[in-house]
C-alpha positions in Angstrom: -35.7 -63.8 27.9 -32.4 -65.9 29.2 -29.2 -66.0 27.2 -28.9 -69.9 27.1 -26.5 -72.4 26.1 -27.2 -75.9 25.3 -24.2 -78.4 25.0 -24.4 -81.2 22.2 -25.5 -80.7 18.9 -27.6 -83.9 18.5 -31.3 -84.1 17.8 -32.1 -83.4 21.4 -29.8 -80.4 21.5 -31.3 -79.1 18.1 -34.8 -79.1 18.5 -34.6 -78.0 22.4 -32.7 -74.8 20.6 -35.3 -74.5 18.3 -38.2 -74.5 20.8 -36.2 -72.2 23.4 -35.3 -69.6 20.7 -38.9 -69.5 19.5 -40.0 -68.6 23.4 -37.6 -66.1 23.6 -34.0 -66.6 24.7 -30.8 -66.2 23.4 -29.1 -69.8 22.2 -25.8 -70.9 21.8 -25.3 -74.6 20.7 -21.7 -76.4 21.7 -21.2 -79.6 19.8 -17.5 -81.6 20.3 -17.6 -83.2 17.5 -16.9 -81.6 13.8 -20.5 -82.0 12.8 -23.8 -82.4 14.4 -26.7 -84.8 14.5 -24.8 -87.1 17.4 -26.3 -90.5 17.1 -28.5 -89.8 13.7 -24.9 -87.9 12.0 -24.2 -89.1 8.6 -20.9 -90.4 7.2 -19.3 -91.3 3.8 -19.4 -95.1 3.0 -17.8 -95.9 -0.7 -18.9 -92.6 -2.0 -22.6 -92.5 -0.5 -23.6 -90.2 2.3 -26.1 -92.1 4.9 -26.8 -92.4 8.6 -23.9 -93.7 11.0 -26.9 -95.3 12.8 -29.7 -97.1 11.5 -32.8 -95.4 11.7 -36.4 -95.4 10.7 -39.5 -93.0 10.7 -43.1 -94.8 11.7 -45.8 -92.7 10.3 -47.2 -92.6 13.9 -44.1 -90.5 14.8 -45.8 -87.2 15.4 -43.4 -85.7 16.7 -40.4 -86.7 13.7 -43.6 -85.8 11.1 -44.2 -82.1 12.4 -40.3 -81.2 12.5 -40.1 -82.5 9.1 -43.2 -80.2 7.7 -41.4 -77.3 9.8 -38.2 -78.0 8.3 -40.1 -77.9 5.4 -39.0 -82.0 3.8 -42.8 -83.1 4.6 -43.0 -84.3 1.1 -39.5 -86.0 0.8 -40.8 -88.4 3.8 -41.4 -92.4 2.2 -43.4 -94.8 3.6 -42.5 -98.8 2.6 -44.0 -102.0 4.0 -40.9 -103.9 4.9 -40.7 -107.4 5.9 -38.9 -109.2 9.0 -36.7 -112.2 9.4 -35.8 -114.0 11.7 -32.3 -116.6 12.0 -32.6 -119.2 14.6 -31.7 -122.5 14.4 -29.5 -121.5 11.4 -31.8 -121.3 9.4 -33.9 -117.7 7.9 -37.3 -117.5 8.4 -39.9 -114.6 7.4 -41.9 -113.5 10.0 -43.7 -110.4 7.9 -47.0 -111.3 8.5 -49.8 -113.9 10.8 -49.8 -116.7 8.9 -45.4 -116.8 8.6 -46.1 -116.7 12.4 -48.2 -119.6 12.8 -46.2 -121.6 10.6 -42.3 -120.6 12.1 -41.2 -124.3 12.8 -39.1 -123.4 16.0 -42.2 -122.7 17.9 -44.9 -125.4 18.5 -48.3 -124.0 18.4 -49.3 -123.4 21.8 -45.9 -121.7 22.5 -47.0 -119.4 19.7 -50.1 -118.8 20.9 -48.7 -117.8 24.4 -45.8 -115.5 22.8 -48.9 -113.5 20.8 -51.1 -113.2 23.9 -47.8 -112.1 25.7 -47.5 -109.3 22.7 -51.0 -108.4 22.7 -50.8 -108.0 27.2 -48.2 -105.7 27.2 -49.9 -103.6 24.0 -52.6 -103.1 26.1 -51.5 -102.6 29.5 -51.5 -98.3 30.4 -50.1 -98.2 33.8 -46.5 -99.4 32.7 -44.8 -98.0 36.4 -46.2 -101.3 37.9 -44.3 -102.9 35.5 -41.1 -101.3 36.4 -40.6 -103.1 39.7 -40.8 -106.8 38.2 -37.8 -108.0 36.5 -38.2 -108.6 32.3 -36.8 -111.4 32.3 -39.9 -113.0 34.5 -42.7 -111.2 33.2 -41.8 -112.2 30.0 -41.4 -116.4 31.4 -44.6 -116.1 33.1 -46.7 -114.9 30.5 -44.9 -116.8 27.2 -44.0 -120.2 29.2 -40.5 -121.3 30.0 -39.7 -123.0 26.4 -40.5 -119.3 24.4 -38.6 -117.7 26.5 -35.4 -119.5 26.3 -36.0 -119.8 22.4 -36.9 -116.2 21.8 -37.0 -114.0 24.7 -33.7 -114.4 25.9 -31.8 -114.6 23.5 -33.4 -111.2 22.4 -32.9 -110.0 25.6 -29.5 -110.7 25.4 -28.5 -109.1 21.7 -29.9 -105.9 23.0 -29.1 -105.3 26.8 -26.2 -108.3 27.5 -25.7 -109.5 31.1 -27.7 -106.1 32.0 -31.1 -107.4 31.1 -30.9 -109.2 34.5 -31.2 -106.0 36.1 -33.7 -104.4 33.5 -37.6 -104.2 34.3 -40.2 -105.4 32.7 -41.1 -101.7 31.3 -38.6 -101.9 28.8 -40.3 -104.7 27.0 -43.5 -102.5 27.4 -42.3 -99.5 25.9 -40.7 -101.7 22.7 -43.8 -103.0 22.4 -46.0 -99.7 22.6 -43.8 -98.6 19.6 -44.7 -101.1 17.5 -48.4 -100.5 18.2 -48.4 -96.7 18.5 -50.2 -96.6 14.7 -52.9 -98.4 16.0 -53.2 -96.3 19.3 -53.2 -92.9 17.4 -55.7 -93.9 15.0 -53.6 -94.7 11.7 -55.3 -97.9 10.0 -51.7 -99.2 8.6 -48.2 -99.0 9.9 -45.4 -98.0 7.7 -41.7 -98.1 8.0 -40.0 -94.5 6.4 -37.2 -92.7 5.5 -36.7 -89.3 4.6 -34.6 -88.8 0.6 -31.1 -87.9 1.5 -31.1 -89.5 4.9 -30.7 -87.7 8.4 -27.8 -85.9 6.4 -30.4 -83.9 4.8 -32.7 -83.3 7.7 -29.6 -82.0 9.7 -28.5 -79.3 7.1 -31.8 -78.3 6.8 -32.1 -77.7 10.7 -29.1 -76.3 10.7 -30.1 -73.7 8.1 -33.1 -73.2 10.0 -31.6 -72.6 13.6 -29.2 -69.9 11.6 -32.0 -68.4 10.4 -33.7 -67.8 13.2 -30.4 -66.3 15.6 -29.7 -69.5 17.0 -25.7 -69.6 17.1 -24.6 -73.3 16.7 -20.2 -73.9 17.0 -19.1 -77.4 16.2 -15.8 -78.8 17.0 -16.3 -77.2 20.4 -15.6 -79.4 23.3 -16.9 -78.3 26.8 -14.4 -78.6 29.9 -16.8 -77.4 32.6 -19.6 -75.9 33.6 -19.5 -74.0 36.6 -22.1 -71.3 38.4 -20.8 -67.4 38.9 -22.1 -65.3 41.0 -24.1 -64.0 38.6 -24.1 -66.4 35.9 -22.9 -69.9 34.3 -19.7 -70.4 32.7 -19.2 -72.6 29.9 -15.1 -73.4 29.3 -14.2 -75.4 26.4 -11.1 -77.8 26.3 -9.5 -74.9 24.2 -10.0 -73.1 27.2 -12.2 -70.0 26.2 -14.9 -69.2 28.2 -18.3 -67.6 27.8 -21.1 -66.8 30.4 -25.0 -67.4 30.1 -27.8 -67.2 32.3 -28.5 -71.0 32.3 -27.0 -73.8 30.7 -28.7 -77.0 29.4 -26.5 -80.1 29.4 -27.8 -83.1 26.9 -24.7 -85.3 27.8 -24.7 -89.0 29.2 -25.4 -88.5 32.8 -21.9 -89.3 33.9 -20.6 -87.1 31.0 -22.5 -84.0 33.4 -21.2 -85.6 36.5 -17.7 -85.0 34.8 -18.6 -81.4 33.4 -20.1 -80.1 36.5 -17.9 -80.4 39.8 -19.8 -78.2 41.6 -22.9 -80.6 42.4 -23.9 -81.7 45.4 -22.1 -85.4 46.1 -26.2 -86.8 46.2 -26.6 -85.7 42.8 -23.2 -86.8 41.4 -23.9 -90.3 42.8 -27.4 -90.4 41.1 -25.8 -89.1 37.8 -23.1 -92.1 37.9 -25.5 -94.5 39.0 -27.4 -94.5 35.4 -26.5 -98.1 33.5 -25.7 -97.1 29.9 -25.8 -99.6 27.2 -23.5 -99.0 24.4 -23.3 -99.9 20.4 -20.6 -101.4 18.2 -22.2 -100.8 14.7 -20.8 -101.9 11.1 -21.7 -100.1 8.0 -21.5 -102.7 5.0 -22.1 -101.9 1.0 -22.5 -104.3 -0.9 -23.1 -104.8 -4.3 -25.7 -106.5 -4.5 -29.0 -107.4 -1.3 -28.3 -110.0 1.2 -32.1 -110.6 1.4 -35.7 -109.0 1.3 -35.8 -108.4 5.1 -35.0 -104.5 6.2 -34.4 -106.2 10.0 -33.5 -109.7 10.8 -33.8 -110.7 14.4 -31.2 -112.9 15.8 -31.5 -116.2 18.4 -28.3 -117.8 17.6 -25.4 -117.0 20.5 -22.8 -117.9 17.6 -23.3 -114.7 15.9 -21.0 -111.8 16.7 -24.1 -108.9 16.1 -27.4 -108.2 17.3 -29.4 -108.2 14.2 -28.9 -107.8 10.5 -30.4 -104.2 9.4 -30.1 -104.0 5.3 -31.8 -100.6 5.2 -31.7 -100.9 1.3 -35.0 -103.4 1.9 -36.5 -99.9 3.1 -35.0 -97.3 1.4 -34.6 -96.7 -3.0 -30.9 -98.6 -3.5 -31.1 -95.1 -5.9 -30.2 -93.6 -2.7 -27.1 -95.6 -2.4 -25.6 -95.6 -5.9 -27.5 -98.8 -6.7 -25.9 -100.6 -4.0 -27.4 -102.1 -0.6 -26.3 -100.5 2.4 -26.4 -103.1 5.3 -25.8 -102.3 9.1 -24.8 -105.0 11.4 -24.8 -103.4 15.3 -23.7 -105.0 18.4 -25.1 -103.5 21.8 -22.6 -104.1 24.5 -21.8 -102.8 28.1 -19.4 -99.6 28.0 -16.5 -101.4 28.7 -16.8 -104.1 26.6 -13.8 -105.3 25.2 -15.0 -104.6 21.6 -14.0 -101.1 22.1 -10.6 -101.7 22.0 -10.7 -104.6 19.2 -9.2 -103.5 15.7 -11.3 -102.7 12.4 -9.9 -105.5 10.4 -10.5 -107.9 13.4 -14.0 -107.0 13.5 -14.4 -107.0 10.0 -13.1 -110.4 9.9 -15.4 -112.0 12.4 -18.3 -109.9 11.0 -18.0 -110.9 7.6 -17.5 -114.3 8.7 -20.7 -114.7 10.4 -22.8 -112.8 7.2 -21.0 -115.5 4.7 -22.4 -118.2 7.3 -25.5 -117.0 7.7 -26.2 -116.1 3.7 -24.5 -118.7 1.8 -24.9 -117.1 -1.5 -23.1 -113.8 0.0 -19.6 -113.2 -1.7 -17.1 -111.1 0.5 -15.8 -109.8 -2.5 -19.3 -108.0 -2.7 -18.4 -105.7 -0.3 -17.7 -101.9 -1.3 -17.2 -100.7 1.9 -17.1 -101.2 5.7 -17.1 -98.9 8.4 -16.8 -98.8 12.0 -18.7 -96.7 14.8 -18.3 -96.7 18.4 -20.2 -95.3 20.7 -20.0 -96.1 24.3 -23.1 -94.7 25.8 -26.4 -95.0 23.9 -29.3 -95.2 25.9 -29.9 -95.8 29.9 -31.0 -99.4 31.0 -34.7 -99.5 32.3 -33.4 -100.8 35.4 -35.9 -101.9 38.4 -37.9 -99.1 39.6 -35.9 -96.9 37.3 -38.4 -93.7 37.4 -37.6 -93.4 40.9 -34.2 -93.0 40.6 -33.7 -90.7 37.4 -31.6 -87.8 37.4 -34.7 -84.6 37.4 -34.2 -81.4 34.6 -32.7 -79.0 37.3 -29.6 -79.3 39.8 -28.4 -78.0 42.7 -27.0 -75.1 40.9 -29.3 -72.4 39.6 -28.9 -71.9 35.8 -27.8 -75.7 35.4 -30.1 -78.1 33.8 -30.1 -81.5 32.6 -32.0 -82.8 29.4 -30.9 -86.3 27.8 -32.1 -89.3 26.9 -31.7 -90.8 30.5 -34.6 -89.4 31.6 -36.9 -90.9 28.8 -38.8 -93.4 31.2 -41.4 -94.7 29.2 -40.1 -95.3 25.9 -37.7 -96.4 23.9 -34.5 -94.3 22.7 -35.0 -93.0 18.8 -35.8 -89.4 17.1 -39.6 -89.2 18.2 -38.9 -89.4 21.4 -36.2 -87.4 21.7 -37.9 -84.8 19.9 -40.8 -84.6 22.7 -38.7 -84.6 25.6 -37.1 -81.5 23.6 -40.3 -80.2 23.8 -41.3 -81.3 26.8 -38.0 -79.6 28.6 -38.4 -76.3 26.5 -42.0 -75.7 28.2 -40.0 -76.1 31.6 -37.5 -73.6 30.5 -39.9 -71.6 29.7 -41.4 -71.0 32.9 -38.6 -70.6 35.1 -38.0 -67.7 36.4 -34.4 -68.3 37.3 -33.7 -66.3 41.1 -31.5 -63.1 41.4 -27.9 -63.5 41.0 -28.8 -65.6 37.6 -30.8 -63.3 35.5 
């Protein structure tokens, strides 16, 4: 049994507790920030509690299901068929369904046929490492054609990753893909989007009631300085500057976040760490009054518009849940230093609000309850060419010291599921290490 500390608080951090305490050790969880959840946290917006990040449960989410029965909100999961839009051309289309497909007007038909077989490739190709040393942006213009990839792909390409999808592989586009077809592969005859009453609010306070249950000691508002090794252990400092010693520490930060808390690496590994691309998120939280439109995501072509896609999570989720209102998120992925960061509230609001009265001409600014604001600079790692290869591994240098995030995620996407099986993943690992004398 190991008396182990894991720093950040988000789902990662939580579940890898979870899974660690029930092997055995000793846990100590050290968020920064006043509350936990990290990316899926919850806010107030105009008197409703929600998600700061938009999010959604597939039921082919296995992993998201079983914490949910152990946590013991099985039954307050909902499954919705939703619908899709797409804006191009200034105009919205649907696109819920195979006959919207074959009838969207920016597309001729052969170019649709191509961008479907191009879908249906990647949904069935297995050995996605291949895949990792050819560049996105040309798998996806040999296989759709030169015209659908300038209409759709790129533009796509661009909402999500920026400039950096000219460094990204074509594995990225895989794992996307592979999400949207994971029902099928697992056996389920229908997908369904989901949410779970209450919102990732209520699935935190649960786990958090859970973790205290079972010994797991959790401190929020507790920002780590360093991590260094002892001679016979690890030391955790926070900012505050008290300290506390474990037998191995788990860091769940951005890999240039460890790089920072952990001088004593070796310079290879602190070059590796800092090497990792991170894409980062600029994402508005609207309520309104009253629905912009049926779809729960609207895709985005046009370079005009200041956001990546238009996410009214009220298409999904009871408007009950919201006070009767629609709650609408409009997110913008951009590179970490992206002048955004530093752009005001109101000044964002203003171009934001601009663009959604553009693109919805029956939409009334004076709709709008409420609009807030989060920033976050590192999200997830770009699937950059031959990526796998170059990953930062679970243990460092340092004996005790270990590194869990979602940087290492290499053939998927960044959301709850997956985050959840690399938890478990990593807690088997723990497991069975045996750390060497000196760290007992």
């Amino acid at each position: 049994m190991a008396n182990t500390a894991i720093l950040g608080g988000g789902m990662l951090g939580l579940e890898l507790a979870r899974k660690l305490r029930a092997s055995g050790d000793e846990v100590t969880v050290f968020e920064a920030a006043p509350q936990l959840g990290g990316l899926a946290s919850a806010w107030r917006l105009g008197g409703v509690t929600w998600d700061k990040h938009y999010h959604v449960v597939l039921l082919s989410d296995l992993n998201t299901q079983a914490l949910l029965a152990d946590l013991g909100l099985k039954d307050d999961f909902v499954g919705v068929t939703t619908k899709t839009g797409f804006y191009t051309d200034g105009k919205l289309y649907s696109m819920s369904n195979s006959v919207e497909f074959l009838r969207f007007p920016p597309l001729g038909l052969v170019s649709k046929l191509r961008l479907g077989g191009t879908i249906f490739l990647a949904s069935r190709i297995k050995d996605w490492r291949r895949l990792e040393a050819i560049p996105v942006a040309d798998w996806l213009r040999k296989w759709s054609g030169r015209r659908t990839f300038e209409r759709i792909w790129l533009p796509l390409l661009r909402s999500k990753l920026g400039e950096g999808y000219r460094q990204t592989s074509a594995a990225f586009i895989w794992a996307t893909i592979a999400r949207m077809y994971a029902a099928r592969r697992s056996g389920l005859k229908k997908e369904m989007f989901g949410y779970v009453r209450g919102g990732y609010s209520r699935v935190l306070a649960r786990f958090a009631e859970v973790l205290a249950d079972f010994g797991v000691t959790v401190q929020t508002d507790a920002a780590v300085d360093s991590v260094t090794q002892q001679s016979n252990s690890v030391r955790v400092t926070l900012s505050n500057g008290h300290a506390s010693e474990f037998d191995r520490v788990v860091l769940t930060a951005p890999t240039h976040a460890v790089s920072r808390l952990v001088p004593q690496l070796t310079a290879p590994e602190h070059a590796r760490l800092n090497a990792v691309k991170y894409q980062g998120i600029v994402c508005a939280s609207v309520l309104l009054k009253k629905p912009l439109e049926r779809f729960y995501v609207t895709n985005i072509t046009e370079g005009w518009v200041p956001f990546t896609a238009v996410i009214e999570m009220s298409a999904l989720v009871d408007r009950a849940e919201f006070g009767g209102h629609s709650l609408v998120y409009l997110p913008k992925y951009v590179a970490p230093d992206d002048a955004i960061f530093d752009e005001s509230d109101d000044s964002i609001r203003t171009r934001f609000l601009a663009a959604l009265a553009r693109m919805y001409p029956h939409f009334d600014p004076a709709d709008v309850i409420d609009f807030r604001i989060s920033r976050v600079r590192s999200v997830f790692a770009l699937a950059t060419l031959n990526y796998s290869a170059t990953v930062p591994p679970m243990a460092t240098s340092l004996p005790g010291v270990y590194v869990v995030n979602s940087a290492q995620i290499v053939n998927g996407t960044l959301n709850v599921n997956e985050t959840l099986g690399q938890a478990a993943a990593a807690a088997r690992a723990l497991a069975a290490v045996r750390e060497p004398a000196g760290v007992s």
